[in-house]
N, C-alpha and C positions, 0 to 999 in steps of 0.2 A: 248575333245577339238578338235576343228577343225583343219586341214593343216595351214588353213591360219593364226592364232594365234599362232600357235607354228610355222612356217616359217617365218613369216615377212610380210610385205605387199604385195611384190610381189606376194604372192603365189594366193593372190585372181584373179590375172589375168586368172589361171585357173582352182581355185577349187570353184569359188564363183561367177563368169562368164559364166551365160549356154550359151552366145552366142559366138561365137568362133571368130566373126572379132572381136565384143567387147574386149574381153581378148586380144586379139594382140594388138589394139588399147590401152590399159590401158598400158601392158606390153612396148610397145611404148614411151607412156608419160612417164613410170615412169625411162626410160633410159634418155629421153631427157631433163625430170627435175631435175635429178641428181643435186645438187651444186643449183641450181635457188634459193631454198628458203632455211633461216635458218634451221639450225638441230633442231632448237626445235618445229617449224613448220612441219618437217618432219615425227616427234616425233609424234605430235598431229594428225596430219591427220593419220598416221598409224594407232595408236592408235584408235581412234575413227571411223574409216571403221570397223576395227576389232572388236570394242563392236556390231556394229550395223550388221554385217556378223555374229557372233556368235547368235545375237537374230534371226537374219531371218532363221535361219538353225534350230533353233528347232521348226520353224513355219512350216516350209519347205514354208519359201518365196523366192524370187527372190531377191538378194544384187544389180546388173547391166544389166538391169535395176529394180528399186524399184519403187512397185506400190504405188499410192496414198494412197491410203485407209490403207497401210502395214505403211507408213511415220507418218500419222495421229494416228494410234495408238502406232507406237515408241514414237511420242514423246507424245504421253498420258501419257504413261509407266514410260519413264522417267523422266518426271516433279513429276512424286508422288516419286521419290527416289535422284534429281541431282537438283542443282540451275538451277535457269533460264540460267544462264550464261553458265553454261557447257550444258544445251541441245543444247540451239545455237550453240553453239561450234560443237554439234555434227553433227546438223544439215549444217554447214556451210559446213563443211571433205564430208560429203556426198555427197552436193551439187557439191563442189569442183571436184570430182572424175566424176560426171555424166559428168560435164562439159568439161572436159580431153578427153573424150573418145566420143562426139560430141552429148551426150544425151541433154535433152531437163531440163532447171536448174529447181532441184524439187522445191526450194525455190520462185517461182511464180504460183505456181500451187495453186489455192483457199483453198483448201482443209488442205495442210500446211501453207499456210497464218494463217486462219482461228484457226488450232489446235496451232501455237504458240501463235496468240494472247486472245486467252482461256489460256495458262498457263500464260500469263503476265497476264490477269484479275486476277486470284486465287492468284499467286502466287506476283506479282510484278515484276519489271526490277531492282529495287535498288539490286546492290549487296553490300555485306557485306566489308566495310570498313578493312584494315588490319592495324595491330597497328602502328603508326609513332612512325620511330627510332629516337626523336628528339633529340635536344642537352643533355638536363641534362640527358636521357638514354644514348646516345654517351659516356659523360664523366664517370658514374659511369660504364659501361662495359669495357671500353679502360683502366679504374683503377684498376678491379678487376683481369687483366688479370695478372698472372705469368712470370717467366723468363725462360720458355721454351722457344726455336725455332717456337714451333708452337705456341705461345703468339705473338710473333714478328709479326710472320703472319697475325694472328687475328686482332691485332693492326692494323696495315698497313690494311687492309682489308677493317675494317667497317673506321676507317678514311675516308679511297678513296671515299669510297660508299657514303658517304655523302656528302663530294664538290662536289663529281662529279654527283650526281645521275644519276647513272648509274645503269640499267638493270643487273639482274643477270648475265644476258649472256656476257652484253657487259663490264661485270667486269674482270669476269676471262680470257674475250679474251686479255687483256691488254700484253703488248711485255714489255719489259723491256728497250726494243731503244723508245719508247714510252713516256721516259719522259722525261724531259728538264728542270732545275732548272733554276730558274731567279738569279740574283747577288739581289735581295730584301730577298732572303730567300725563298722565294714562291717558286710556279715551272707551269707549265702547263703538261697535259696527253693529246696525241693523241688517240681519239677513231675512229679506222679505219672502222669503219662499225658497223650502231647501225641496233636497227630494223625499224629508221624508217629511214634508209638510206642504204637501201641494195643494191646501188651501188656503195658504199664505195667514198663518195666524203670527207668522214673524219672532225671530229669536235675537234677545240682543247676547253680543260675544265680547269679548276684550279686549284690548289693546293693550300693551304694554309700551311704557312710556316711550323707549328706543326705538318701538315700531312703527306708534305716533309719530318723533321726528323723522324718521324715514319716509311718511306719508307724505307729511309736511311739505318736506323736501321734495316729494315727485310734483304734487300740487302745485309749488308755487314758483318752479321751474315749467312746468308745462303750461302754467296760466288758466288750467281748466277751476270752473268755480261752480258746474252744474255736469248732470249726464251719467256716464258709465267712468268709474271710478277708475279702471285699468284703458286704456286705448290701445289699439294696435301702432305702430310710428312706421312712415315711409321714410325712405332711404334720405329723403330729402329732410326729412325732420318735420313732415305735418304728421299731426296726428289724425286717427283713424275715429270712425264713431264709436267703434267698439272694438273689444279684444276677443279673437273668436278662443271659444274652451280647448281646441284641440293645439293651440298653441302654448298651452300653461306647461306643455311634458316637454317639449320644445327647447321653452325657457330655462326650464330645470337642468335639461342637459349640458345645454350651452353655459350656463354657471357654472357647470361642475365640469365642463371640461378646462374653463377657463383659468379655476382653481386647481385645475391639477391632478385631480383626483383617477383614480384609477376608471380603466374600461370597463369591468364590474361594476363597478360602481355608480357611471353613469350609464351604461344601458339597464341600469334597475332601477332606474326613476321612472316614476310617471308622475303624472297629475295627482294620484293619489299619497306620494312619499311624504308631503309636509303633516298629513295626517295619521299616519304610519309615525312618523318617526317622532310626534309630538307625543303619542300616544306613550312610546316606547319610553320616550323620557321622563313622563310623567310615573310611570311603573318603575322605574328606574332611581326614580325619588320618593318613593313610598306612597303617594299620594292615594288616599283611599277612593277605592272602586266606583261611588257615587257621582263623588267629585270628576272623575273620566270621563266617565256617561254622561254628565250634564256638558260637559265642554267638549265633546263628540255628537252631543245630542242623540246617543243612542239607547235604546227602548229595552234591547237586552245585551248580557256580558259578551257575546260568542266575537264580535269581532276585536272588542280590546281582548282577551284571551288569545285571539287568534294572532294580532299584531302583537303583542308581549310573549307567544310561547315562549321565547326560549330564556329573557329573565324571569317568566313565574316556575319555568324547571326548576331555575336555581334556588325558587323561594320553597320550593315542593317538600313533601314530609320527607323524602328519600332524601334530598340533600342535609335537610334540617339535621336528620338522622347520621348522614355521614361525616357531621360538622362536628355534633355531640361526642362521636365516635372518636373524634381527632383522627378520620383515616387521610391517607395522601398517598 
């Protein structure tokens, strides 16, 4: 394996870099963007330089700048092994990186035009649906859980996750000054910085009163009174400073296998299902379109349509129509 994979990303500034202002320039950016963008963003771009740095190196290509024709057949490559979605992705980190460093963005160049829109012809753009946590999953996981410490947890967890839909990320970022009970019972959470507000202009979300006691209940069994809202727990029962994001999809499975639920079922979770499946419920109960978006915090329709397709089919003029019809 190469330097720059077992280093970090920086390392490509000078091992994956034949040009030497380039690598300064890279090396540059990657001080001054320190903090700019989420850690998970950070995560991905790293990541995704370094697949496409380890492929050029056994070509013996160029990673900064990358040739046309080198782009064109990455992403050949990897459409016959990765979704559409993650070549974009990979494509995007790359693009990203030229751009940093004052190259010319390979993402307008014909040539990668042309080779992504061949693997969307073969392939398609739809990606694959993840399973919604909806209500009746919610309740039989929150029921099967035990009266451990880390049950409490769990409980309070996937609750949250669902009033709030909230991002993996922007779950476990939660503070524990963060939340504020109403004299109704209810409560509201301050989410100080989502990702589609990363200059923290902060959105408050809801609670509902059952999810409040469920908070409650994790709080004043763990004893925490200040910090990160969710903790990791060791075996032994300390808790951790923080819960890391990539354990929230973790959590979810392990409730839902706990409950019983089927193998489908639980490998269709991720991190993202509490917000899927709230969304779905909410579509589900008529709740107008506005109302969604503001409790998704989302700017336009395409992902509640995308998580509701299949109850807004059955709202669609074609079924309306075949209702009117009395057909069966």
């Amino acid at each position: 394996m190469r330097p720059a994979a077992r280093q970090g990303f920086e390392a490509l500034a000078s091992c994956a870099v034949p040009d030497q202002m380039l690598g300064e320039r890279l090396s540059t950016y990657l001080k001054d963007a320190k903090g700019a963008f989420s850690d998970n963003t950070e995560r991905a771009i790293r990541s995704d330089v370094e697949i496409f740095a380890d492929w050029c190196e056994a070509r013996g290509l160029s990673v900064l700048p990358a040739r046309t024709d080198a782009l064109v057949a990455y992403i050949d490559a990897m459409a016959k092994v990765r979704a559409p979605a993650t070549v974009r992705r990979y494509v995007f980190s790359i693009a990203t990186v030229h751009k940093a460093v004052g190259l010319h963005n390979p993402l307008k160049r014909t040539g990668v035009k042309l080779a992504l829109q061949r693997m969307h012809r073969k392939k398609g753009r739809r990606q694959e649906q993840v399973q919604g946590l909806t209500w009746p999953l919610r309740e039989r996981m929150i029921e099967a859980c035990g009266e451990r410490l880390i049950d409490d947890r769990n409980r309070a967890l996937l609750a949250v996750a669902y009033d709030t839909l909230l991002r993996r990320s922007e779950l476990v970022a939660l503070e524990v000054s963060d939340l504020l009970a109403e004299v109704d019972g209810s409560g509201t959470v301050l989410v100080q910085r989502g990702k589609t507000d990363p200059n923290g202009e902060g959105a408050l979300l809801y609670l509902a009163p059952d999810t409040l006691r469920l908070v409650k209940a994790w709080l004043s069994r763990s004893g925490l009174s200040r910090g990160r809202l969710f903790r990791s727990i060791r075996k032994s029962g300390q808790l951790g400073a923080r819960l890391d994001d990539s354990q929230v999809p973790r959590i979810f499975k392990g409730m839902a296998k706990a409950a019983g639920l089927g193998d489908d079922v639980v490998e269709g979770l991720s991190g993202h299902s509490a917000r899927v499946g709230a969304t779905q419920d909410m579509i589900a109960s008529g709740i107008e379109l506005p109302a969604i978006l503001q409790a998704g915090r989302w700017k336009s329709t395409s992902m509640v349509y995308r998580y509701g397709e299949r109850l807004l089919a059955k709202r669609s003029g074609a079924a309306k129509l075949a209702e009117l019809q009395q057909r069966s």
